[in-house]
Biotite code that builds the C-alpha atoms (Angstrom):
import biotite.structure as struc

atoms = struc.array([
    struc.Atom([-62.765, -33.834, -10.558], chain_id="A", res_id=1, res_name="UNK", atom_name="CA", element="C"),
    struc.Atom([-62.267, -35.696, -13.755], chain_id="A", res_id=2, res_name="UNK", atom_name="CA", element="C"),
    struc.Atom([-59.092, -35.591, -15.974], chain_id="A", res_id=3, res_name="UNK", atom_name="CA", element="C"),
    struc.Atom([-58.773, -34.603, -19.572], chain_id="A", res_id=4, res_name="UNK", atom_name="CA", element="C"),
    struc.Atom([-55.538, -35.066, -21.514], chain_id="A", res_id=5, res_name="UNK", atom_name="CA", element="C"),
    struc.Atom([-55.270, -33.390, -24.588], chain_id="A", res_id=6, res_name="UNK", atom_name="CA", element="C"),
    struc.Atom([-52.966, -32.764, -27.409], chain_id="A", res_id=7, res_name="UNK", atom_name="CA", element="C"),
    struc.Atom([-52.753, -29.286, -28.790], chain_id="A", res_id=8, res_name="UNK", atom_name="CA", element="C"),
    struc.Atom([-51.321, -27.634, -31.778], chain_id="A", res_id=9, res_name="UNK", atom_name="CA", element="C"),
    struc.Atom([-48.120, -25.811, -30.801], chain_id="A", res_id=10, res_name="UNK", atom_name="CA", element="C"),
    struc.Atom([-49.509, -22.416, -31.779], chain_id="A", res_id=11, res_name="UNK", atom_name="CA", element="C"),
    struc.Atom([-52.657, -22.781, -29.821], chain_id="A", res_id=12, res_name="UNK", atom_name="CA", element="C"),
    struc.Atom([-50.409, -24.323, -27.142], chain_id="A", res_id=13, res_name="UNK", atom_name="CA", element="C"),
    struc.Atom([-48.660, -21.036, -27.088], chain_id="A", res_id=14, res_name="UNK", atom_name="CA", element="C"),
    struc.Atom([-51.493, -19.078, -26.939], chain_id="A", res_id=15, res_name="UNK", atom_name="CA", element="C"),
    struc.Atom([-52.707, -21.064, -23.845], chain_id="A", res_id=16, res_name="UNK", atom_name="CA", element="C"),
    struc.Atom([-49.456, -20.351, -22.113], chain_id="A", res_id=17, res_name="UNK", atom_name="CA", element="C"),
    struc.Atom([-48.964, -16.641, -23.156], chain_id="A", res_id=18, res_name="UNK", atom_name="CA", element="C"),
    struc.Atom([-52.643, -15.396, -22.200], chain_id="A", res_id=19, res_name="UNK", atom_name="CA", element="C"),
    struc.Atom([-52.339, -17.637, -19.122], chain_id="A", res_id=20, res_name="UNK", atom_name="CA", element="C"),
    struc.Atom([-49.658, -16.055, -18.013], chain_id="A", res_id=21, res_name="UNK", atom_name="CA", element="C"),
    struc.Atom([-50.998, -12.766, -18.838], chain_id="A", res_id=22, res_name="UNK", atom_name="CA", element="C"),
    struc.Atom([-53.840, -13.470, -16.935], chain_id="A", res_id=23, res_name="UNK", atom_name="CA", element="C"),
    struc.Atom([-51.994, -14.908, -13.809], chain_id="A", res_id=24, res_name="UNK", atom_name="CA", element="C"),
    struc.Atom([-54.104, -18.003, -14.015], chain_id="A", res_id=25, res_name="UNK", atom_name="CA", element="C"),
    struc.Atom([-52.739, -21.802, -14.386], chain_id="A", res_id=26, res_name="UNK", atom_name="CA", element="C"),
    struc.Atom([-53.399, -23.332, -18.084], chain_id="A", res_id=27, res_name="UNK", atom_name="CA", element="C"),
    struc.Atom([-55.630, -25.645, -16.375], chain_id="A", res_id=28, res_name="UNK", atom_name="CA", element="C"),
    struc.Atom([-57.903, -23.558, -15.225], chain_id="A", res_id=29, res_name="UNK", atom_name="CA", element="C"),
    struc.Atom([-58.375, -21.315, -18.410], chain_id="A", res_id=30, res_name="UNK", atom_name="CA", element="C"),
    struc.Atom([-58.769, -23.940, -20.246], chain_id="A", res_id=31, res_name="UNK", atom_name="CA", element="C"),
    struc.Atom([-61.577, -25.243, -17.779], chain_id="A", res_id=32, res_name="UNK", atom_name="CA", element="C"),
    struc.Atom([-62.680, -21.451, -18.197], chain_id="A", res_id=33, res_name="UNK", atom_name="CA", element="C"),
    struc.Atom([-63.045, -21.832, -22.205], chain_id="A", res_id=34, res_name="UNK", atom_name="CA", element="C"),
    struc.Atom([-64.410, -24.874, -21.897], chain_id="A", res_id=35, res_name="UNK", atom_name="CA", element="C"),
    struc.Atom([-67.313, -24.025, -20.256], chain_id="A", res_id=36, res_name="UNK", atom_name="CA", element="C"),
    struc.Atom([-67.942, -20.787, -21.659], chain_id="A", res_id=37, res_name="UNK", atom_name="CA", element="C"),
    struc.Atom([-68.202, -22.852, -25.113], chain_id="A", res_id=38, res_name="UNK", atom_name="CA", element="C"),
    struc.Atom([-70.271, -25.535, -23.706], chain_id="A", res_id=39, res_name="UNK", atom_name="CA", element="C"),
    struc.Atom([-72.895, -22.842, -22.655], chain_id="A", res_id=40, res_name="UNK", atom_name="CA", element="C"),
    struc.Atom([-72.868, -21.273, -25.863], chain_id="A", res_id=41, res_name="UNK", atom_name="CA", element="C"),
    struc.Atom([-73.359, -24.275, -27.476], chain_id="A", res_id=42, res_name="UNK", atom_name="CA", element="C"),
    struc.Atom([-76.465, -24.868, -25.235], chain_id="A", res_id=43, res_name="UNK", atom_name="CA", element="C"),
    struc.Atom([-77.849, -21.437, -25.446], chain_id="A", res_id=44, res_name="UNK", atom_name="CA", element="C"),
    struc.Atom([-77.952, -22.255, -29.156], chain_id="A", res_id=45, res_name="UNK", atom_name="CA", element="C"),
    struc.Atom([-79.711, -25.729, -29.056], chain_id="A", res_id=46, res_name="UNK", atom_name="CA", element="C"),
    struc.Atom([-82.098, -23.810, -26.690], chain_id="A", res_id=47, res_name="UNK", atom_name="CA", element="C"),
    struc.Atom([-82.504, -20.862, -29.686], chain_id="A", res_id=48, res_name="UNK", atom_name="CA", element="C"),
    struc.Atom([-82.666, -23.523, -32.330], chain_id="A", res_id=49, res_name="UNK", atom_name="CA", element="C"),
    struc.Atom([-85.737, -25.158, -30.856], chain_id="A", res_id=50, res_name="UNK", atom_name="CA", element="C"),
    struc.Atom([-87.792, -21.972, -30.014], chain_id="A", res_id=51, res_name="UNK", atom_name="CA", element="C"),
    struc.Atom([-86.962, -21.128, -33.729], chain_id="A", res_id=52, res_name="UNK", atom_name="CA", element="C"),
    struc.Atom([-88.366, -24.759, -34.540], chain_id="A", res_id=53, res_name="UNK", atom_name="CA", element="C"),
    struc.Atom([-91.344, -23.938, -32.077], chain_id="A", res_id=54, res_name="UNK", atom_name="CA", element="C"),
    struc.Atom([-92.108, -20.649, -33.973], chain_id="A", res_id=55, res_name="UNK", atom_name="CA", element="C"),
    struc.Atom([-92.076, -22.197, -37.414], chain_id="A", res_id=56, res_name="UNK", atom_name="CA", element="C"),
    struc.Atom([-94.489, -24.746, -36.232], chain_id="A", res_id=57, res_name="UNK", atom_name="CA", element="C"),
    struc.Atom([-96.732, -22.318, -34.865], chain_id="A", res_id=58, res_name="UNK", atom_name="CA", element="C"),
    struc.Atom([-96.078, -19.898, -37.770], chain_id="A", res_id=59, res_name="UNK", atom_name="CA", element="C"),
    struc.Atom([-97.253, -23.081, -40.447], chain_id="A", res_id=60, res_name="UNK", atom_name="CA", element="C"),
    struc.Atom([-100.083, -25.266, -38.541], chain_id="A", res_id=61, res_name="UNK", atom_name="CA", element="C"),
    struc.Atom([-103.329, -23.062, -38.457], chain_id="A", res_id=62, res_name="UNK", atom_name="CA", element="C"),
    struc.Atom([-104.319, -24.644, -35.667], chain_id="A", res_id=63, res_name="UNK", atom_name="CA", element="C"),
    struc.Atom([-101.768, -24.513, -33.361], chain_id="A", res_id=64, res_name="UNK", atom_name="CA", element="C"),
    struc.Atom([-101.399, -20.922, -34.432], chain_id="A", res_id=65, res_name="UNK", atom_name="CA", element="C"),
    struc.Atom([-105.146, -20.096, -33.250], chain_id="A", res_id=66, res_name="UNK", atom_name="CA", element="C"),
    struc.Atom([-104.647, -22.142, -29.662], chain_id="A", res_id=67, res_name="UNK", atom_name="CA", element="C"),
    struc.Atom([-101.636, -20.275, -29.163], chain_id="A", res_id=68, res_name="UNK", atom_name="CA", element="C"),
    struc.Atom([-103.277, -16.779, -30.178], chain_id="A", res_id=69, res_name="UNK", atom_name="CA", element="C"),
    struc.Atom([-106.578, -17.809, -27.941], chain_id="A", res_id=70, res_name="UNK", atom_name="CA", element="C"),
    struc.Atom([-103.854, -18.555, -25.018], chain_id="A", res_id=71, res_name="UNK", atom_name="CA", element="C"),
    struc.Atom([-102.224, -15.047, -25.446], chain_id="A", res_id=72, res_name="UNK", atom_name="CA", element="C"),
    struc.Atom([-104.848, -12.962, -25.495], chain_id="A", res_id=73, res_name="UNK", atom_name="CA", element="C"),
    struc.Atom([-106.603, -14.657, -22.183], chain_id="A", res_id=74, res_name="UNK", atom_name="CA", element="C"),
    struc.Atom([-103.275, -13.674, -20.155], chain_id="A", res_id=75, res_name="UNK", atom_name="CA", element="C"),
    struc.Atom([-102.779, -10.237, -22.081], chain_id="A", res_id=76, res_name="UNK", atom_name="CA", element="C"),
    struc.Atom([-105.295, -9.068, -19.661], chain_id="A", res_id=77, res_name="UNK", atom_name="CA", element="C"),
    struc.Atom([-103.368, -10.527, -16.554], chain_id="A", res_id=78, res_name="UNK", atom_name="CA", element="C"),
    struc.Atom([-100.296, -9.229, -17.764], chain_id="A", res_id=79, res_name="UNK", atom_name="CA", element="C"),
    struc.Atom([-101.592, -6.210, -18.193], chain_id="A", res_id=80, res_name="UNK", atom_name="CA", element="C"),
    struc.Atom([-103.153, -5.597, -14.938], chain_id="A", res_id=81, res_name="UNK", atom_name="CA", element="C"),
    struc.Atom([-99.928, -7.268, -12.893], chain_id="A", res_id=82, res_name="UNK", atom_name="CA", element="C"),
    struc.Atom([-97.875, -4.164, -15.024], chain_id="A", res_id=83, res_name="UNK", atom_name="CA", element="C"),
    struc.Atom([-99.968, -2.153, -13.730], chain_id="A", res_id=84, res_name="UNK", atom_name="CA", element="C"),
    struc.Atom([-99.708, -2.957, -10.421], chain_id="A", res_id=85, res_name="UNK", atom_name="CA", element="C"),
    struc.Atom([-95.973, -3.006, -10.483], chain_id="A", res_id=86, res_name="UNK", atom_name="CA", element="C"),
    struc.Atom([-95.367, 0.341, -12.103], chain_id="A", res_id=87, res_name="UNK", atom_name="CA", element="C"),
    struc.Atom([-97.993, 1.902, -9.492], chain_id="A", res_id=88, res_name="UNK", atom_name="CA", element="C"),
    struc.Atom([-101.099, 2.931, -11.894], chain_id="A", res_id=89, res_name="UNK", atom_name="CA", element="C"),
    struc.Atom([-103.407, 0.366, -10.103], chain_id="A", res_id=90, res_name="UNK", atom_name="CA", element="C"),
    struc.Atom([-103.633, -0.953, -6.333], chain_id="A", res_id=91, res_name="UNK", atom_name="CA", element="C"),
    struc.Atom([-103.634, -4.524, -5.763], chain_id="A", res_id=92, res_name="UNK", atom_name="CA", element="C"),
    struc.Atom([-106.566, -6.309, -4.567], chain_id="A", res_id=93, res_name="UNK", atom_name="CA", element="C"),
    struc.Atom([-106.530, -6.411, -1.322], chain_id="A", res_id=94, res_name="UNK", atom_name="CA", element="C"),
    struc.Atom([-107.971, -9.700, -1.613], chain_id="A", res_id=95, res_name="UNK", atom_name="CA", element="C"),
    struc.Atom([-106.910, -11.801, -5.014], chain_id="A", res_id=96, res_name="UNK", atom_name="CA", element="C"),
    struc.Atom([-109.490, -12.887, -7.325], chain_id="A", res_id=97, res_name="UNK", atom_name="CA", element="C"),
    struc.Atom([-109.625, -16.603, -7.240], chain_id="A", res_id=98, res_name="UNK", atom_name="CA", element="C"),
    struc.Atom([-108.492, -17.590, -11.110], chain_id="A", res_id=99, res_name="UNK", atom_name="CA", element="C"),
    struc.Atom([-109.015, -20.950, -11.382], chain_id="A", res_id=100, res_name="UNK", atom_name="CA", element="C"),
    struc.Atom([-111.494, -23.624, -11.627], chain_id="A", res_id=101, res_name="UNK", atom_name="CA", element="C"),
])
């Protein structure tokens, strides 16, 4: 496990220690706690960010706005067969359909 040493402000330093000890945990470990709870948000949001960037792109180039509408509407059928099947209004083939090429 790696090693982090770190110089706080005293009041955040005594909110460490004062939920810490509310919390029966060691400062160590909610500190690890925070740490990676803000590390995944932080993520999350790059991840956000670039399917925002994705949908301006799609939402601007004509193009790659038709290929992607062409795409959707080939599986809207699939996905709405495989609902079907899941919520009961349609038996599965007993034998799948071979899909591909």
């Amino acid at each position: 496990m790696g090693t982090l040493n770190l110089r706080l402000p005293e009041k955040l330093d005594a909110r460490l220690s004062e939920f810490a000890k509310l919390k029966e945990i060691s400062r160590s470990e909610l500190a690890r706690t925070a740490l990676e709870k803000f590390l995944s948000e932080m993520e999350r949001e790059k991840l956000l960010a670039g399917i925002v960037e994705a949908a301006r792109f799609l939402a601007t180039d004509a193009i790659a706005r038709a290929e992607s509408i062409s795409i959707a509407e080939e599986f809207a059928v699939s996905d709405s067969e495989a609902l079907d099947i899941s919520e009961g209004r349609k038996p599965a083939d007993p034998e799948p359909r071979k899909w591909w090429k």
